[in-house]
PATOR-72093 format. One record per atom (N, C-alpha, C, CB): x, y, z. Coordinates in steps of 0.05 Angstrom, whole numbers, plus 5000, padded with zeros to 4 digits. Glycine has a CB too. Example, Ala and Ser with C-alpha at 12.3 -4.5 7.8 and 13.67 -1.06 7.14 Angstrom:
! residues 2
526448865156 524649105156 526449345156 522649115181 525749555142 527349795143 525850015157 528249885114 
//
This chain:
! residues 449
425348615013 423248645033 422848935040 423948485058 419849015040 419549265047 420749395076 416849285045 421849575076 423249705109 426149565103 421249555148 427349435095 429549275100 431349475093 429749005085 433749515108 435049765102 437849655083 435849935134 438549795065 441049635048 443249585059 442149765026 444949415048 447949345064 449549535049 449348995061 450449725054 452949895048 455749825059 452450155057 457749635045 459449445049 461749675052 459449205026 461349805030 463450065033 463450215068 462150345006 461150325069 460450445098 462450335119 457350365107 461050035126 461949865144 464649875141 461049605142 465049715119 468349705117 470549975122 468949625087 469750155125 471350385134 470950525161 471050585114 468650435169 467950485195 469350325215 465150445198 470150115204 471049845217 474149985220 470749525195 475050055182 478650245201 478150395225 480450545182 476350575225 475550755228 476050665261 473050835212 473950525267 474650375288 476750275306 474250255284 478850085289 481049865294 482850195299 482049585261 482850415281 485750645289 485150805313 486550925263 481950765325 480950935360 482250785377 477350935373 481050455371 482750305387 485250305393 482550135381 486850275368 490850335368 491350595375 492650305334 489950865376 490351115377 490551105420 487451335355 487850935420 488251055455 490650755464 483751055483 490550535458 493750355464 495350515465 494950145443 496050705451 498950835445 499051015460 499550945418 497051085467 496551405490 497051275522 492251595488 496751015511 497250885551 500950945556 496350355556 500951065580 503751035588 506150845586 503651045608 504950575578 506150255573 507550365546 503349935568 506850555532 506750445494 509450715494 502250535464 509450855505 512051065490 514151085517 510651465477 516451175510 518751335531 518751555549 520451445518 516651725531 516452035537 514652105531 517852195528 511352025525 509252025525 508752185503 508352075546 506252145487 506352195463 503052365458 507051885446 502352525443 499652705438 497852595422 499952965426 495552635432 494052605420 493652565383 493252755430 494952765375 493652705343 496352555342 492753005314 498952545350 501352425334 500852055340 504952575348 499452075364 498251715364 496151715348 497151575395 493851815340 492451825320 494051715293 491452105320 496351955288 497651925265 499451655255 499152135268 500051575284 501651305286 499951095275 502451225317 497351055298 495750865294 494750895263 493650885315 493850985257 493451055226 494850995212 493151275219 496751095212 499551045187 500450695186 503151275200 500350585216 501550325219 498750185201 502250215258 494550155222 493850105207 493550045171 493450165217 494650295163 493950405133 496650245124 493850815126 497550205137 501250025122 503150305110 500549725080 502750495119 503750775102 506350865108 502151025108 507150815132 510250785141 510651115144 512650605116 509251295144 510551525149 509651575180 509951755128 512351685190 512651715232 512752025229 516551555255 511852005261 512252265267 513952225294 509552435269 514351915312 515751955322 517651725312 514952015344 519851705328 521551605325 520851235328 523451765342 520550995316 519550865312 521250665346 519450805279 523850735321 526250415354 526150615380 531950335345 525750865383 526751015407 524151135426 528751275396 522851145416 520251365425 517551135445 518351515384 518250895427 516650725436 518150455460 515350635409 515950435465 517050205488 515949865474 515150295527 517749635481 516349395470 513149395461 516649185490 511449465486 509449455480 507949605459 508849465496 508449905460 508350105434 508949905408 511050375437 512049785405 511849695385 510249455365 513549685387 509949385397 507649105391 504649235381 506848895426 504649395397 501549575378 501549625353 500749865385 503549715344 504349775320 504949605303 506049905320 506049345307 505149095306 503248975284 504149075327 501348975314 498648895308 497149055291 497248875329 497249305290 495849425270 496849435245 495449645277 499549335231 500849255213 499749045204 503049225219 499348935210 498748585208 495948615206 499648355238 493348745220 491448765212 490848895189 490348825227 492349075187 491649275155 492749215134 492449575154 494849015135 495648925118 494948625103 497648965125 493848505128 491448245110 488648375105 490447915134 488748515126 484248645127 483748565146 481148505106 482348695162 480648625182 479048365178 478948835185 478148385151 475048255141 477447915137 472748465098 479448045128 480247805120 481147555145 482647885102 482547645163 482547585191 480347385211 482447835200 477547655207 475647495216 473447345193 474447675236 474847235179 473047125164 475046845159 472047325137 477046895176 478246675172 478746485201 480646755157 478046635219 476346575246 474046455237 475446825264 472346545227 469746325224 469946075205 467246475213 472746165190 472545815176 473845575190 474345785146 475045675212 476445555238 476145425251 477045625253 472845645259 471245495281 468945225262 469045805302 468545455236 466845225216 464045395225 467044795228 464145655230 462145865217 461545995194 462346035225 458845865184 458246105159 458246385167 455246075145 459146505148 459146825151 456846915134 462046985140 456047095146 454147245126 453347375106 453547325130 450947465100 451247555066 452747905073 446947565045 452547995095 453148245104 456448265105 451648295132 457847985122 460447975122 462247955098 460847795135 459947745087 461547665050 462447995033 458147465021 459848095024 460348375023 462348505028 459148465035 463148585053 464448695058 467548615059 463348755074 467348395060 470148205050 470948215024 469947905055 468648225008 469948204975 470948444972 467748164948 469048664983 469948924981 473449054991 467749054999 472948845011 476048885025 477548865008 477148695046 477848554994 479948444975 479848534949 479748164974 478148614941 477548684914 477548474892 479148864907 475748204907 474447994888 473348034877 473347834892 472347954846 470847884832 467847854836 471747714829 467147524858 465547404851 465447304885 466147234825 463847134897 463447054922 463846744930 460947124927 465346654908 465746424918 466946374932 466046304908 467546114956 468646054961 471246274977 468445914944 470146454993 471146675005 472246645033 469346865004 471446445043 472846285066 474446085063 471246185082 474846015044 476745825039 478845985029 476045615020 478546195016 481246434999 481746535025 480146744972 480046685036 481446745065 482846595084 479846805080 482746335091 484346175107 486746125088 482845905118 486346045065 488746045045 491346285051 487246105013 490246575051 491046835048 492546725079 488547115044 491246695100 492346685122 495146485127 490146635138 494146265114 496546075114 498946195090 495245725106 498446265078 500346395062 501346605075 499346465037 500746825084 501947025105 503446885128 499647195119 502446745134 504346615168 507446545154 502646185187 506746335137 509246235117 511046395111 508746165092 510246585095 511546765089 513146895107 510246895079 511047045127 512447205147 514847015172 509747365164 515046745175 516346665190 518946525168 514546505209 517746535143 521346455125 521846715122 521746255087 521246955125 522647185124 524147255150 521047385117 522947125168 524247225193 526447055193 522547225219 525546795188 528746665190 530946785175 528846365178 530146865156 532746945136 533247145137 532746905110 532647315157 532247565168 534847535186 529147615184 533547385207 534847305236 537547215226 533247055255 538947095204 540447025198 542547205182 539446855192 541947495172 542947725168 543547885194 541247845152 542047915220 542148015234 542847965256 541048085233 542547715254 544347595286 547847685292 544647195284 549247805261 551647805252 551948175277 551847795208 550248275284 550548535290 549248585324 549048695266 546648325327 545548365346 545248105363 543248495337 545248155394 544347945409 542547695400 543048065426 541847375407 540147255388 537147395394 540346925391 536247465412 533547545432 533347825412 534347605477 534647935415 533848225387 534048175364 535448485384 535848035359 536047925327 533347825322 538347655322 532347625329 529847535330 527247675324 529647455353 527047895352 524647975351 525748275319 523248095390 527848385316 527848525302 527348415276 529548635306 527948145264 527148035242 524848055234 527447835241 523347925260 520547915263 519048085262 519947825280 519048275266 517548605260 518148635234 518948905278 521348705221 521148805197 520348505171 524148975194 520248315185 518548155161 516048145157 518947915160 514748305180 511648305181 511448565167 510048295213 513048805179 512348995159 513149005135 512849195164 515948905124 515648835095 514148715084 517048745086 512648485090 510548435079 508548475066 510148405085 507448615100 505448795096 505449105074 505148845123 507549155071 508949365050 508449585072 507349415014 509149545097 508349875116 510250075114 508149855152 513249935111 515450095119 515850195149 515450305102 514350065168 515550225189 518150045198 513350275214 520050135210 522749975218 523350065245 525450035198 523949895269 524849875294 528349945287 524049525308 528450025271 531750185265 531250465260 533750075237 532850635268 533050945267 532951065240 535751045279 535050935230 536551005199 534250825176 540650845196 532250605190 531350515172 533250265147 530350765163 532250225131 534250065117 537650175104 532449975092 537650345114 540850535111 542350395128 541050895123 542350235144 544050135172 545049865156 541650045207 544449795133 544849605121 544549625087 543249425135 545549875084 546050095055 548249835034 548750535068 550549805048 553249615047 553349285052 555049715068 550149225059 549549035058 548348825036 548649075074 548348685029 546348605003 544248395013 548048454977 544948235035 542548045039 540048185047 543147825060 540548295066 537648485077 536148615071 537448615090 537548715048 536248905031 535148925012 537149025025 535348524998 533548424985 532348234993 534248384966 532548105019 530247995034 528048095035 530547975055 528348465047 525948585052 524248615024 526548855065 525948645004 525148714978 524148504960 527348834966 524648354976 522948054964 520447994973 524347774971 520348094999 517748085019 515848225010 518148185048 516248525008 514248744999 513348604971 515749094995 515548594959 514348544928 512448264928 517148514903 513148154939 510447894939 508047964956 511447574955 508448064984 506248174986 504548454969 506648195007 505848584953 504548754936 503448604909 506348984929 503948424903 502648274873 500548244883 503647964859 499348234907 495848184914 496247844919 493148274880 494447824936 493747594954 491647454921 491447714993 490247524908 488947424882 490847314871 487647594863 493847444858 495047304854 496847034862 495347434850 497247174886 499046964900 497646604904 499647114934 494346734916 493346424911 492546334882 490846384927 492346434856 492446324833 494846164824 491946514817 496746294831 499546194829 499745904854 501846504838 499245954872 498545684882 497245454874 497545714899 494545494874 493345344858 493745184835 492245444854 494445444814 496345294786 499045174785 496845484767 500645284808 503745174804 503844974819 506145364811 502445034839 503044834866 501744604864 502044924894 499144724868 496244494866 495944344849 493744604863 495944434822 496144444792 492744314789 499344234776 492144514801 489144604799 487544664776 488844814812 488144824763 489044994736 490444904715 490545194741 489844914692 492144894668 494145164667 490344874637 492545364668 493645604648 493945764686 490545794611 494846044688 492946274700 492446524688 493846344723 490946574710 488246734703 490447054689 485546794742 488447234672 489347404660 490047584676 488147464644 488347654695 489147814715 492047774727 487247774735 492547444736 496047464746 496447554727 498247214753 497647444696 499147444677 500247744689 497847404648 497948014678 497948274675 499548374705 494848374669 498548294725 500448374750 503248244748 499048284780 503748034739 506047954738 508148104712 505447664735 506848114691 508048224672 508348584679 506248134646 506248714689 506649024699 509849004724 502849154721 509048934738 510948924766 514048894754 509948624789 513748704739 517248624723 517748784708 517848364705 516048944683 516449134670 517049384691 514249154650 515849414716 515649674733 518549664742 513249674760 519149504754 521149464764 524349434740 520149244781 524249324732 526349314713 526049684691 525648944693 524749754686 525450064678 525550264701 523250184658 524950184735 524550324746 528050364756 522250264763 528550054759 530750004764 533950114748 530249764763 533550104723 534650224697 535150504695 532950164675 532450574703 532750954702 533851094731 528951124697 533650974748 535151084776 538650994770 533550894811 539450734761 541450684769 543250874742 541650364774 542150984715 542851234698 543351444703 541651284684 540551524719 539851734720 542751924747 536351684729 542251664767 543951774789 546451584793 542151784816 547151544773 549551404770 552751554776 549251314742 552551804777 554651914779 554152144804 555352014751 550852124809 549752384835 550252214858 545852504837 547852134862 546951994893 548051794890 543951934902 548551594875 550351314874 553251384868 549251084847 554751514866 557551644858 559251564884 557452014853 561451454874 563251344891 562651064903 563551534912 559950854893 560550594904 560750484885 559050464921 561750204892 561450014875 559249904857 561949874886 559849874840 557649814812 555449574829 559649624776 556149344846 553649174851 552549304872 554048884857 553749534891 552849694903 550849914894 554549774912 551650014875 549150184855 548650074844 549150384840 547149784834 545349654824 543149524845 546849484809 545349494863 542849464896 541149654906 544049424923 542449914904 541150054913 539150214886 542950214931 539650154870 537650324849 535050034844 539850444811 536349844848 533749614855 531549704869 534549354873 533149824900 532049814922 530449994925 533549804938 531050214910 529250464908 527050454889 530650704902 528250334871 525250294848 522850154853 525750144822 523649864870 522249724883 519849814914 524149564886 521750004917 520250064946 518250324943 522850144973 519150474914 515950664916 513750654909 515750854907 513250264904 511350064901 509250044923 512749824900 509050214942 507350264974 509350084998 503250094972 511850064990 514149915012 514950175035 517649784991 516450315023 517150505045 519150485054 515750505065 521750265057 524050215059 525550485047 524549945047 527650495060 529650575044 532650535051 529150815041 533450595027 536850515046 539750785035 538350055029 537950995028 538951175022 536251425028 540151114993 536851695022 535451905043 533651965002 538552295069 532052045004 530352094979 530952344976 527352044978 531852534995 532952824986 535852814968 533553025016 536952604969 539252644952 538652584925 541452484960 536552504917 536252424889 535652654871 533952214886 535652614847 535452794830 532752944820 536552694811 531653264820 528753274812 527653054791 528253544798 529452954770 526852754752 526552524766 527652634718 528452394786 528352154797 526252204816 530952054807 525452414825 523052454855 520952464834 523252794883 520152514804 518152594797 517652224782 518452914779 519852044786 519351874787 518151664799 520351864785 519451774816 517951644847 515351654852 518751774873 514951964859 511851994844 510451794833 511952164823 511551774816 509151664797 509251404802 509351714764 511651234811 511550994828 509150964844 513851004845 510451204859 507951104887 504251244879 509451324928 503951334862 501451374847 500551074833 502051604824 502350974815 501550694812 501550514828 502550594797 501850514850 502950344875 502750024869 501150424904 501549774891 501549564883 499349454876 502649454895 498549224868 496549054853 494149064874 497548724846 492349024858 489348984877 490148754888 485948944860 487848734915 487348454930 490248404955 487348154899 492548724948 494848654955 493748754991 497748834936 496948794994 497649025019 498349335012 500348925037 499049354997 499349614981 496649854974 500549514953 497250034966 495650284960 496350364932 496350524981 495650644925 495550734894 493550694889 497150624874 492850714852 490950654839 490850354826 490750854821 493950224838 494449914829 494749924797 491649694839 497249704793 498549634769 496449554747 500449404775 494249384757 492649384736 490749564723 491649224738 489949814748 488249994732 490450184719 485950154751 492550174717 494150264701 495450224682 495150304707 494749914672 495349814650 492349844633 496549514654 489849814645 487349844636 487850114624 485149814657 488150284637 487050514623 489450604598 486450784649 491950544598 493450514573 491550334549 496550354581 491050114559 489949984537 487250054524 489849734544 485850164541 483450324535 484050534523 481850384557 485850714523 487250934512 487350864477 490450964528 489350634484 489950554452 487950464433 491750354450 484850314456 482550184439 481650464420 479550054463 481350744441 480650924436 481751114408 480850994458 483851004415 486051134388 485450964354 490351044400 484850774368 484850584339 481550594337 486550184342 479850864344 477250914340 476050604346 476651054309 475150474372 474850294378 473050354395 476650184381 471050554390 469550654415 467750454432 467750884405 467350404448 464650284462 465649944464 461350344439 468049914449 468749644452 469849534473 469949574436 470249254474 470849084495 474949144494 469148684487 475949174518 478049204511 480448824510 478849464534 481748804488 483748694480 486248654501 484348834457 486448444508 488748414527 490748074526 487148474558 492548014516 492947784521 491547574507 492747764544 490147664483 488847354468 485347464489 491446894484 485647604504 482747574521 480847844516 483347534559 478547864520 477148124527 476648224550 475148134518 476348434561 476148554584 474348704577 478248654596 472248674605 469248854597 470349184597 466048804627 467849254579 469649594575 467749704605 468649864532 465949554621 465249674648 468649694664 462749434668 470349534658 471849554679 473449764674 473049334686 473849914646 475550114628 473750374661 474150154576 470850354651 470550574668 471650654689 468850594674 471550294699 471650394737 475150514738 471049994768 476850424719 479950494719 479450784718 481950374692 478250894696 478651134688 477251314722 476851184652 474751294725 474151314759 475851374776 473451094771 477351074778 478751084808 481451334797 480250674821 482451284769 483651494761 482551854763 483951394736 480951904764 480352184773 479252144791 479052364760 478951974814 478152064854 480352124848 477251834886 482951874847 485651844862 487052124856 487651574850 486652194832 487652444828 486952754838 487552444806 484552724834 482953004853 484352934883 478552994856 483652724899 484352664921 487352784932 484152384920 489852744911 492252874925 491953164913 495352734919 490153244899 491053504887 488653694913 490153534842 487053534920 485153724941 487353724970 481153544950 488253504975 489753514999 492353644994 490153245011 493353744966 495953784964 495554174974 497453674928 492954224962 492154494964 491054584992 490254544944 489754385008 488854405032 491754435051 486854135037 492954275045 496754305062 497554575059 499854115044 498154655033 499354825020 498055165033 498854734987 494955135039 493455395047 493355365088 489555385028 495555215094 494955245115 498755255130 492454995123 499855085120 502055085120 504655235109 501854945117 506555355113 508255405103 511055205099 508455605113 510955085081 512954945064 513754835044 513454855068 516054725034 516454705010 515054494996 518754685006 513354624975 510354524953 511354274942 509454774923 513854224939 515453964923 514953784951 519754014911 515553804975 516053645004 513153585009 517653845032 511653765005 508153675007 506653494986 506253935006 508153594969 506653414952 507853214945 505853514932 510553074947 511652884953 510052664982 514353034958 509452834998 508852795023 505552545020 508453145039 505052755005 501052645000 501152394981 498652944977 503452434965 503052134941 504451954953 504552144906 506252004973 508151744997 505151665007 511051905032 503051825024 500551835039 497451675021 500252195044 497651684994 495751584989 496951324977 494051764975 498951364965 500851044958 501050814979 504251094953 500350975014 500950755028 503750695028 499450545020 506950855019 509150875018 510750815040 509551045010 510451085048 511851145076 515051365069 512850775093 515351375041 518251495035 518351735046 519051515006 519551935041 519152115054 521352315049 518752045078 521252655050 524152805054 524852775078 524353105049 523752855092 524652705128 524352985132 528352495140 523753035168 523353225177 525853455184 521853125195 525953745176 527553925184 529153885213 525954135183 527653845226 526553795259 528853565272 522653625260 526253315260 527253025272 528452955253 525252805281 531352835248 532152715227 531852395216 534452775229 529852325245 529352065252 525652105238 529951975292 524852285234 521552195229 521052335196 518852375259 519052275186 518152335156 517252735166 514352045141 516752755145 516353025143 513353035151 517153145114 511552915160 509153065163 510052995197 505852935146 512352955210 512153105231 513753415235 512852925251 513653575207 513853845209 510254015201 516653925185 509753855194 505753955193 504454115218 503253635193 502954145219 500554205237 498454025248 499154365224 496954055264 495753885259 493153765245 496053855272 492254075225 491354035206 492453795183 491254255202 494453915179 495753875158 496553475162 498554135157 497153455192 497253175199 494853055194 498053115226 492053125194 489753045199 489252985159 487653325219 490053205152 490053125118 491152875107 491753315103 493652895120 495352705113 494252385117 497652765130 493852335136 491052085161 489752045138 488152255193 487352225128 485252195115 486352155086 483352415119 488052245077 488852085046 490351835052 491152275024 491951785071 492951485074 490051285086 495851485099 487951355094 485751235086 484751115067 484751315089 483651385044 482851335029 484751135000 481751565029 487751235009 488751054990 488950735002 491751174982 488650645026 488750415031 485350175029 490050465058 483950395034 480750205030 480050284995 477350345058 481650484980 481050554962 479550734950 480750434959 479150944934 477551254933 474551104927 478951534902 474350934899 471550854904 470250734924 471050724888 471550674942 469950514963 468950724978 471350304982 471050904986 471451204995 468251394992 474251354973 468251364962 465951504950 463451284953 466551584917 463851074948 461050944951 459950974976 461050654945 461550965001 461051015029 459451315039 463850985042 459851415025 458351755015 456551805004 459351935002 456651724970 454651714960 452751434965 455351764936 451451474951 449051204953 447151274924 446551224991 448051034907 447651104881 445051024870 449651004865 445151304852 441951394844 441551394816 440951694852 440751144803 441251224775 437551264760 443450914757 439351444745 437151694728 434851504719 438751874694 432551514722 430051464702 429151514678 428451534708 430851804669 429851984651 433052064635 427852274669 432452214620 434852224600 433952494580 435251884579 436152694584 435653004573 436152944545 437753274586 435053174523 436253154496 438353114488 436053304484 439553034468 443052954464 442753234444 444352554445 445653354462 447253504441 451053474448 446053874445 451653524427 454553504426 456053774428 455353364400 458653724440 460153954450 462653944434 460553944482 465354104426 466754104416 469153974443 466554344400 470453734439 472353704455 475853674437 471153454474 477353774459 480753764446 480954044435 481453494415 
//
């Protein structure tokens, strides 16, 4: 219709964080929410980081805050880690409201669906699957921790860190974080069971329902297969090369199922988890340049997690190899199936935002700040992974290192754990507003390699 202005799903949808972290930013600034009252940008930073699921503090998470503080933190866990969109769209299947063509939008966009079907029914699904989840984690939580704590803290402490494992935030109502339970083995793969299901993506998890449970389905869809098959391969070499690598460094002197727990625990968690149960400064330079690249691939679309996700990182290998076996312009080969070579692009895409993205913020830190270029830029791929890991601060031995920043440099930090949580193309579509060409210049060829 003429005058009708377009739906920009991207826009909304980030305006909407954009939104939900003003709200959590001034909660946290009320006198109810901290000990010792807290500033402006570091509740900014809070609210943000909890929204974004990113797990990196600037203050002290169990000490700084008061119940209520933590309950904010909470809630904004739990919202950023299903979606906003996903939430209230599962409110209107409740009440038995259609949602709109404006809401749908912006919901697929959230999740990173496909197609529009049936999007209130996946959403209430998503929801009942999160409650489940999060309350058999707490039980089996509460049942590790009752061994150390009152039943009334045992409880609510389960209950926080099974929402944030879940959610893959990493923030922890413990000081030391998962270190307080280094010598432990149940807790440490409770949490690690949590993150990792909530990082396969909510797409997967209800396909896997459907087909295993429901038996809805004969087969599933290619998409699980590939998240399922990446994540086990990720994990089992990630797992392999830490427990080698630092087998005689940072793991030296425990017991062998003790350094197999903990080199689990670390491979698993630079998946956008954020846990830890050892300090990431003790590890070795190739093991941090591992990590890295962990939390660069972070977890599956449709998840709670950040990165560029397991599957655009299996795409663009396999597009690599179409390319190698002079396979130009073709459909890419996966599993007996084809995959449109549109989707080769959008990998290769989200692969150079995601990458300009930490290399502009690594340089924007770096020209304003003074510190160590390995700790910053460690800092930004914890920040756009949605991680939370961290060297930890000079300062506080209790908070991540971007509370040794500025507050430039904090404000950087904010804005890439954004963009890695709604995603760089959405990021860019919300900016640009796409204009494609009418016209087409002469072809000439350039020498490339």
């Amino acid at each position: 219709m003429k005058g009708s202005r377009e739906i920009n799903a991207p826009r909304i949808l980030i305006f909407g964080y954009l939104g939900i972290i003003m709200i959590g930013t001034v909660l946290l600034l009320l006198p109810a929410s901290t000990t010792n009252g807290i500033s402006f940008i570091d509740s900014l930073f809070t609210a943000s980081s909890a929204l974004c699921v990113t797990g990196l503090i600037v203050k002290n998470t169990a000490l700084d805050f008061t119940l209520f503080g933590k309950s904010v933190i909470l809630t904004l866990i739990q919202i950023g880690g299903l979606g906003y969109m996903t939430l209230s769209t599962t409110f209107f299947f409740f009440i038995g409201r259609r949602i709109s063509l404006r809401d749908r939008l912006i919901f697929k966009e959230s999740i990173n669906l496909l197609t529009f079907e049936n999007l209130r029914r996946f959403a209430w699904r998503v929801f009942r699957i999160t409650i489940v989840v999060e309350l058999l984690g707490t039980a089996l939580l509460y049942s590790t921790f009752a061994h150390r704590f009152s039943p009334l803290v045992a409880l609510g402490q389960a209950f926080f860190h099974s929402v944030s494992a879940f959610c893959n935030a990493g923030f922890s109502t413990f000081s030391e974080n998962m270190s307080l339970f280094s010598y432990s083995l149940p807790a440490p793969l409770i949490v690690a069971a949590l993150f990792i299901f909530g990082g396969i993506g909510f797409v997967v998890i209800s396909d896997l329902y459907t087909t295993l449970i429901k038996r809805e389905k004969k087969k599933l869809a290619l998409h699980t297969t590939i998240v399922l098959r990446t994540t086990l391969a990720l994990i089992i070499i990630g797992t392999l090369f830490i427990l080698i690598v630092e087998y005689n460094r940072s793991l030296g002197g425990l017991p062998f199922i003790h350094k197999l727990s903990r080199a689990f625990f670390q491979a698993v968690t630079p998946r956008t988890a954020g846990f830890n149960t050892m300090s990431v400064a003790l590890f070795s330079p190739i093991t941090i340049v591992l990590l890295m690249m962990f939390m660069f691939i972070g977890a599956s679309p449709g998840g709670t997690g950040g990165g560029i996700k397991t599957t655009t990182f299996v795409l663009l290998f396999r597009w690599a190899k179409e390319l190698m076996l002079g396979r130009y312009g073709k459909d890419i080969n996966a599993i007996k199936k084809r995959i449109p070579i549109e989707q080769a692009f959008r990998a290769f895409l989200i692969f150079i935002l995601s990458s300009s993205t930490i290399i502009v913020a690594f340089f924007i830190i770096m020209l304003v700040e003074n510190q160590t270029p390995i700790k910053v830029l460690f800092e930004v791929f914890s920040a756009f992974g949605t991680v939370g890991l961290s060297f930890g601060s000079a300062v506080n031995p209790f908070c991540s290192f971007s509370y040794d920043l500025s507050t430039i440099g904090k404000l950087v930090i904010i804005c890439v754990a954004i963009a890695g949580r709604v995603g760089t193309i959405t990021v860019g579509s919300a900016i640009l507003k796409p204009h494609p060409l009418e016209y087409s210049y002469p072809e000439e060829p350039i020498v490339v390699g």
